[in-house]
C-alpha positions as CSV (number, residue, x, y, z in Angstrom):
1,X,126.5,149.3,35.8
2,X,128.1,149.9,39.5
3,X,124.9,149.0,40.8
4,X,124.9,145.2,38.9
5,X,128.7,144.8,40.0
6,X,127.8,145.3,43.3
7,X,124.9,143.0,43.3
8,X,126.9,140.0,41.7
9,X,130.0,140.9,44.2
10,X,127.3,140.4,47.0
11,X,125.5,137.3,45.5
12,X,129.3,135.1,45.0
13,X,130.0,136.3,48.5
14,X,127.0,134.6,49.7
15,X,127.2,131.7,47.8
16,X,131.1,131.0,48.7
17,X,129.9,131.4,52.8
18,X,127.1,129.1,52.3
19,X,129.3,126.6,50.8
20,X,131.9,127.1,53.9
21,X,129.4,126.3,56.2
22,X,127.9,123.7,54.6
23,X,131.5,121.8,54.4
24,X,132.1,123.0,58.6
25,X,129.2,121.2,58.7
26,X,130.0,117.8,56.6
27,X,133.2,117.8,58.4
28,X,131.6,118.2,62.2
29,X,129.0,115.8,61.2
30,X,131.7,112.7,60.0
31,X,133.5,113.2,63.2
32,X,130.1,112.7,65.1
33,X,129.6,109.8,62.8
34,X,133.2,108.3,63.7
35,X,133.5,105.5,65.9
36,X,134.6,106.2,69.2
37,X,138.3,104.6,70.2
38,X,138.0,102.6,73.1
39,X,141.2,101.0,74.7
40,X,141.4,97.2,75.1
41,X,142.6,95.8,78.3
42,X,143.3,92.8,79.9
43,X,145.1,91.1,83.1
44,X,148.1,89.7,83.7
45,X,148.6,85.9,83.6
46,X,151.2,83.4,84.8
47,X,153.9,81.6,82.6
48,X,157.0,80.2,82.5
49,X,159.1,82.1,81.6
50,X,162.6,80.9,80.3
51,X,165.7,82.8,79.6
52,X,168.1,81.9,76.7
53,X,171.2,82.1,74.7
54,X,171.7,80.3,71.6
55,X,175.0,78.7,70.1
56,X,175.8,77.4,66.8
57,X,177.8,74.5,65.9
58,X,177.3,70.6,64.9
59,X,176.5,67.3,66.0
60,X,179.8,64.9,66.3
61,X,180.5,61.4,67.7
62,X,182.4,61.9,70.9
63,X,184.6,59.8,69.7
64,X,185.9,59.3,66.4
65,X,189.3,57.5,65.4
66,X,191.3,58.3,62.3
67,X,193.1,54.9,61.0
68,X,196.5,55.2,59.3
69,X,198.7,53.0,57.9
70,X,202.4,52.4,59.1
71,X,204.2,52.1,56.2
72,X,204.2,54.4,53.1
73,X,202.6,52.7,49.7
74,X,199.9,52.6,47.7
75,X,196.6,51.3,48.6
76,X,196.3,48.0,47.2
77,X,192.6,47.1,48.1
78,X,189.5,48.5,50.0
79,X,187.6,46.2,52.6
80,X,185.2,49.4,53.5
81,X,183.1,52.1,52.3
82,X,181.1,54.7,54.0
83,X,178.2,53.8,56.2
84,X,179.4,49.8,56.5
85,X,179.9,48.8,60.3
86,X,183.8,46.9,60.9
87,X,184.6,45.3,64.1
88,X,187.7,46.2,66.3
89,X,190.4,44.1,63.8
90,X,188.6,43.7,60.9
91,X,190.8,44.6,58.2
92,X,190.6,47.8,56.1
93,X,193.0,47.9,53.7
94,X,195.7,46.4,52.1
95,X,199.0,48.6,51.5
96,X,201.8,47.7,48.1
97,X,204.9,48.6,49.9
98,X,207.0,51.3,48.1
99,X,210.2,50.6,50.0
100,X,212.0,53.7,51.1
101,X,215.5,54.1,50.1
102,X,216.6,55.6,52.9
103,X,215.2,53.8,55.4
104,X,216.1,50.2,53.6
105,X,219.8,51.5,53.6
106,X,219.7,52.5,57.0
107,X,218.0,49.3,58.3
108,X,220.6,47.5,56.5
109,X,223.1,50.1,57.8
110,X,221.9,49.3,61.4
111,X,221.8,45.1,61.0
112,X,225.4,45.1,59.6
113,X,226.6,47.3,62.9
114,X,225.1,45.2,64.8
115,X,226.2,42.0,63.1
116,X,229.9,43.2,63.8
117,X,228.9,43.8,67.5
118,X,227.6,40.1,67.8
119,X,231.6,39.1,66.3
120,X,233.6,40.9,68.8
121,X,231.1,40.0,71.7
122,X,230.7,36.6,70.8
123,X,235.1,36.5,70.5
124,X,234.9,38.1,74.2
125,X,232.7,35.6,75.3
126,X,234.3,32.6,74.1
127,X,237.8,33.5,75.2
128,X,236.6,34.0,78.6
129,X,234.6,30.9,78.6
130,X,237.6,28.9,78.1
131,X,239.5,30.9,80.9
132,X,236.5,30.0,82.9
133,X,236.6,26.5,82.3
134,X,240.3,27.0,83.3
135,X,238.7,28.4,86.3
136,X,241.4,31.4,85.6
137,X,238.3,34.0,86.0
138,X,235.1,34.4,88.2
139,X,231.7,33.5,87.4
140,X,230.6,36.9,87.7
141,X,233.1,38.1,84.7
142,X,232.0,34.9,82.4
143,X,228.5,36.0,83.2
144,X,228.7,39.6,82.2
145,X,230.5,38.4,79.0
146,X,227.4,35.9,78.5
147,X,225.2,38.8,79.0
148,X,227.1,41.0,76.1
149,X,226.7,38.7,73.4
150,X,223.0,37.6,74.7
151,X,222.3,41.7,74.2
152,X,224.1,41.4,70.7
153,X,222.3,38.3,69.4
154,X,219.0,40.6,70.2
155,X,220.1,43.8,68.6
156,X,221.0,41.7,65.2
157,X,217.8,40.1,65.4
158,X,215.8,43.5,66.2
159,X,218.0,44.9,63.4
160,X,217.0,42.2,60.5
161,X,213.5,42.8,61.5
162,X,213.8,46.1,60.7
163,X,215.3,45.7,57.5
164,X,212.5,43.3,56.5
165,X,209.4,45.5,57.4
166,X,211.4,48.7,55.5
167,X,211.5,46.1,52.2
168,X,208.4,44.1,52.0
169,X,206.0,45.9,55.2
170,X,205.8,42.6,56.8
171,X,208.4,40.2,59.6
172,X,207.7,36.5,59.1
173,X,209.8,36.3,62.9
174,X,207.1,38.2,64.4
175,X,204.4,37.7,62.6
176,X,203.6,41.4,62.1
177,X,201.8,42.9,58.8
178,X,202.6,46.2,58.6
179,X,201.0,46.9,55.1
180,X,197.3,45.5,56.7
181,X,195.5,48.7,58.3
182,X,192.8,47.0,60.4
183,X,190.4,49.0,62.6
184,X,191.2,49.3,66.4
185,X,187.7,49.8,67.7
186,X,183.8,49.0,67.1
187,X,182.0,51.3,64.9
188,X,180.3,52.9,61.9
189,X,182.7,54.3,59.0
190,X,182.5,57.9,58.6
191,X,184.9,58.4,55.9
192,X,187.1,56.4,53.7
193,X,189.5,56.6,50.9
194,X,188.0,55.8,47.3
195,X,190.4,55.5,44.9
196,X,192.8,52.2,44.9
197,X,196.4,53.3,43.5
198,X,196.1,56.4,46.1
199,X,199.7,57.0,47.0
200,X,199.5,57.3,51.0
201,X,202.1,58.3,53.5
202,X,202.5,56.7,56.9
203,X,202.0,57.8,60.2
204,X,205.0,58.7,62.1
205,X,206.5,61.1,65.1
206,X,206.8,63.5,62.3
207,X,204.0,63.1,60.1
208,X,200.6,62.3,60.6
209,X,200.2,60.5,57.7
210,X,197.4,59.7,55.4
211,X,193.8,59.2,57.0
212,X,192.9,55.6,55.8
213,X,189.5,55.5,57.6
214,X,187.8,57.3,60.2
215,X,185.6,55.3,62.7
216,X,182.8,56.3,65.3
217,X,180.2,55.0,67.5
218,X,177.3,56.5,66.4
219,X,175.3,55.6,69.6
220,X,177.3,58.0,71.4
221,X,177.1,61.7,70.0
222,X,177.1,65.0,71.5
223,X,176.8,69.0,70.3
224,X,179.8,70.8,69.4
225,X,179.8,74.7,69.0
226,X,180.6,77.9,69.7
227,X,178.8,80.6,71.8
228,X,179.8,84.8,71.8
229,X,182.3,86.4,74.5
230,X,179.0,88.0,76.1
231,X,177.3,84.8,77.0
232,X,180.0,82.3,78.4
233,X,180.4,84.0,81.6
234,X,176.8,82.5,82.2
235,X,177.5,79.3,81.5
236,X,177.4,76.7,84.1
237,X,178.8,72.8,83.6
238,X,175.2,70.4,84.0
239,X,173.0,73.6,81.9
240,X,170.4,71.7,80.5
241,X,170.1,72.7,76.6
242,X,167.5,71.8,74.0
243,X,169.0,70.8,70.6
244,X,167.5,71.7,67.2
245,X,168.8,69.5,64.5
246,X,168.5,71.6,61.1
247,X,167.3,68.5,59.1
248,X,165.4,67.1,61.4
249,X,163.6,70.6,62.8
250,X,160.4,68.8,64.4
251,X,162.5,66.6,67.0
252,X,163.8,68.7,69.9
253,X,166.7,66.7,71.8
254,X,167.5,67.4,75.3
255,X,170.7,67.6,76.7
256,X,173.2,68.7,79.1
257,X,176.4,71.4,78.8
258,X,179.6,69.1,79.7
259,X,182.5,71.6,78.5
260,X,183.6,75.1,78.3
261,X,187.3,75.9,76.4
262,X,189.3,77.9,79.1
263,X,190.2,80.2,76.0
264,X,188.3,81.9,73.3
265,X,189.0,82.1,69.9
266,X,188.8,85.7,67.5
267,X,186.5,85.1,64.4
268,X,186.7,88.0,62.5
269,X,186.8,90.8,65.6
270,X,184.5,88.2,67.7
271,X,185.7,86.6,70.4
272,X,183.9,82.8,70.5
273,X,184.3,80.1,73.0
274,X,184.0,76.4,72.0
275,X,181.7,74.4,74.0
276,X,180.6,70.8,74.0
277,X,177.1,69.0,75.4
278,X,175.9,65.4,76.2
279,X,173.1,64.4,74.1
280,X,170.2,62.3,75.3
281,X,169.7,59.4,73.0
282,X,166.4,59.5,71.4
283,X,165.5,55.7,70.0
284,X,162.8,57.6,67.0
285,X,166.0,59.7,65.7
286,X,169.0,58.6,63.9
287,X,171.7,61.4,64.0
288,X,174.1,61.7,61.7
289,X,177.5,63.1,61.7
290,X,177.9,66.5,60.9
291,X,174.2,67.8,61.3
292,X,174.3,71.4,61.9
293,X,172.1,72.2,65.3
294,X,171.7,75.0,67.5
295,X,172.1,74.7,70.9
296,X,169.5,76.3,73.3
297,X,170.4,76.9,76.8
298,X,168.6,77.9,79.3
299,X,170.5,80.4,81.9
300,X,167.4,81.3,83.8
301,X,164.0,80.1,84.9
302,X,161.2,81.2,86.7
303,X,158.3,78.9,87.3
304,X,154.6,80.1,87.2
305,X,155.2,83.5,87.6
306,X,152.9,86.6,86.8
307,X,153.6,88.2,83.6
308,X,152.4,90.6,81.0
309,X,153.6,90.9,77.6
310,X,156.5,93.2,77.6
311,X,155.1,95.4,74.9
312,X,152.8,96.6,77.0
313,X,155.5,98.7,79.3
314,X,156.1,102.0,79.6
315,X,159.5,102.7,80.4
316,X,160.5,106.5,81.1
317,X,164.3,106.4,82.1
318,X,165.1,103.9,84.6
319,X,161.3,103.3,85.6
320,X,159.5,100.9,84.4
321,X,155.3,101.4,84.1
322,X,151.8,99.4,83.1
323,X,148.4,101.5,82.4
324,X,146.6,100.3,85.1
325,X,142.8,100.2,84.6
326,X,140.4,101.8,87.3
327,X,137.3,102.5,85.4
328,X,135.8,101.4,82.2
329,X,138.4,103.2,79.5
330,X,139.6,105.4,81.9
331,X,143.6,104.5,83.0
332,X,146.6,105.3,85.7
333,X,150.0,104.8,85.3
334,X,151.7,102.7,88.0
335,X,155.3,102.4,88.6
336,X,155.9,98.3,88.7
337,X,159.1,96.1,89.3
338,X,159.9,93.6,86.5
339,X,161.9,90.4,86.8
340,X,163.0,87.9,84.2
341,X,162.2,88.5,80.7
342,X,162.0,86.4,77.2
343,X,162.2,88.8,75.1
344,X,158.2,88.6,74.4
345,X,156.6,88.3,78.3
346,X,158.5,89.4,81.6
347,X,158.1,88.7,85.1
348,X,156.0,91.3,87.5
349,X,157.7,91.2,90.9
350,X,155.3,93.9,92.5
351,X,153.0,96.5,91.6
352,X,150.5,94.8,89.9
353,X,147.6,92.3,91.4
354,X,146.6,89.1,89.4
355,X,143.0,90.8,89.3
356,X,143.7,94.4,87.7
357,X,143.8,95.1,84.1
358,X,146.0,96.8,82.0
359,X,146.3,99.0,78.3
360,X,147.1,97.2,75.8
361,X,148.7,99.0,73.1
362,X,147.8,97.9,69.9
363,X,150.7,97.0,67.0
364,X,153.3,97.0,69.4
């Protein structure tokens, strides 16, 4: 019985170190039968390479003016809408006068004052007119007395005036309409009140009032945004920027940095800086107010320049290295000086030739 134990003991241990080896030998042969890595290279090439800082913001006419009316009321009629084109003077709207009681008592307040002073100046006057035709005074004192009531007629009639605009919004004296808002300059309307019976308030030293209107030339628009703390110390007035228009993302407009606010503003821990550029006008595109855009400018360039693509860099502490090749898959590293970067391809100052090769390391 030992001697059959011993026999099978010896047969499985046979059979388990064939087996072993003929696995080694599996495994040895797939490695032979592996393809060999080899390393791809290439050389450097020239670009342009550009470098860039982006700011966010809108495109606005550089000029837009907000019409008001000046007299409180409610709007009456509507000569505009949206979109419609008005001439400097064309009318807007037409205000109902909602006469103020305070004011209509103090302009009647004010003409009855000054009716009193026309009384006593004009008594003044023609007491010493008769004294001068006496030839008891001076011309000079007759004069000033002529003066006095003069200033006194003018007051009263400054005064009634007053009293009729703060009634009806109108002077039939000077021909003035105050409840007509008309539009003081050429352009497109932006924006306009809807609604007729909207109660409006009007514009004063205290009180902007009610925005009846707002008007712009169209023809004339520029880029208005804001770019972070860390860039503006970059900035230079004349940059030239290249503008993409969110809606219209297949035109690229060109244009130039005109403004940078003296003082930034704190968004939410982040400190921004409002700037403003000049837009070349582009005859293909119509802008439109209030398309968001990015501005990019350009704070460096460097003009055919040799490059590699900066994944390819080896960077070990402050140095900076390529993979040079010197024989066919066989490398060196070699220190090299970079310049201007993209983010994507960087500028080699020295330390490579146009002609050498270097690794290029896959899925970087």
């Amino acid at each position: 019985m030992k001697n059959v134990m011993r026999t099978l003991g010896r047969i499985l241990w046979a059979t388990l170190t064939v087996g072993g080896m003929a696995a080694l030998g599996y495994y040895v042969w797939q490695r032979e039968q592996a393809p060999k890595h080899t390393w791809v290279s290439e050389p450097p090439f020239y670009a342009t390479i550009q470098k860039k800082t982006v700011a966010t913001g809108a495109i606005v006419p550089r000029n837009e003016v907000k019409l008001k009316s000046q007299v409180s009321g409610v709007v009456e009629a509507l000569y505009v809408e949206p979109g419609k084109y008005v001439n400097a003077g064309d009318l807007v709207a037409l205000i109902r006068i909602v006469p103020n009681p305070e004011r209509v008592a103090a302009a009647a307040a004010d003409l009855e004052r000054a009716t009193l002073r026309v009384q006593n100046a004009r008594r003044e006057h023609d007491r010493y007119k008769a004294l001068f035709d006496q030839k008891a005074v001076s011309p000079v004192e007759y004069i000033r007395f002529q003066q006095e009531l003069d200033y006194a007629l003018a007051e009263e009639k400054a005064a009634r005036e007053r009293l009729e605009i703060a009634k009806s919004g109108a002077s039939a004296a000077l021909g003035q309409t105050a409840n007509q808002v008309r539009s003081t300059v050429a352009g497109t309307v932006l924006e306009a009140i809807r609604e007729i019976g909207t109660f409006i308030i009007e514009s004063n030293t205290f009180n902007e009032g009610t925005t009846i209107a707002s008007v712009a030339d169209l023809n004339e628009m520029i880029f208005k945004g804001k770019i972070a703390e860390s860039d503006v110390g970059k900035l230079k007035i004349g940059m030239p920027m290249e503008i993409v228009v969110g809606a219209l993302e297949e035109n690229r407009l060109a244009g130039a940095l005109e403004y940078v606010a003296p003082k930034g503003v704190d968004d939410r821990g982040n400190v921004e800086f409002e700037i403003r550029a000049a837009i070349k006008p582009d005859p293909k595109v119509f802008l439109r107010a209030g398309y968001s855009a990015n501005a990019h400018i350009i704070l460096d360039k460097r003009d055919s320049v040799l490059a590699v693509n900066e994944a390819n860099l080896v960077f070990e502490g402050n140095d900076t290295f390529v993979e040079v090749e010197t024989a066919p898959g066989i490398f060196e590293k070699r220190a090299v000086k970079t310049g201007l970067s993209d983010g994507l391809r960087i500028e080699i100052v020295s330390g490579l030739a146009p002609h050498e090769k270097i690794k290029i390391f896959e899925g970087r």
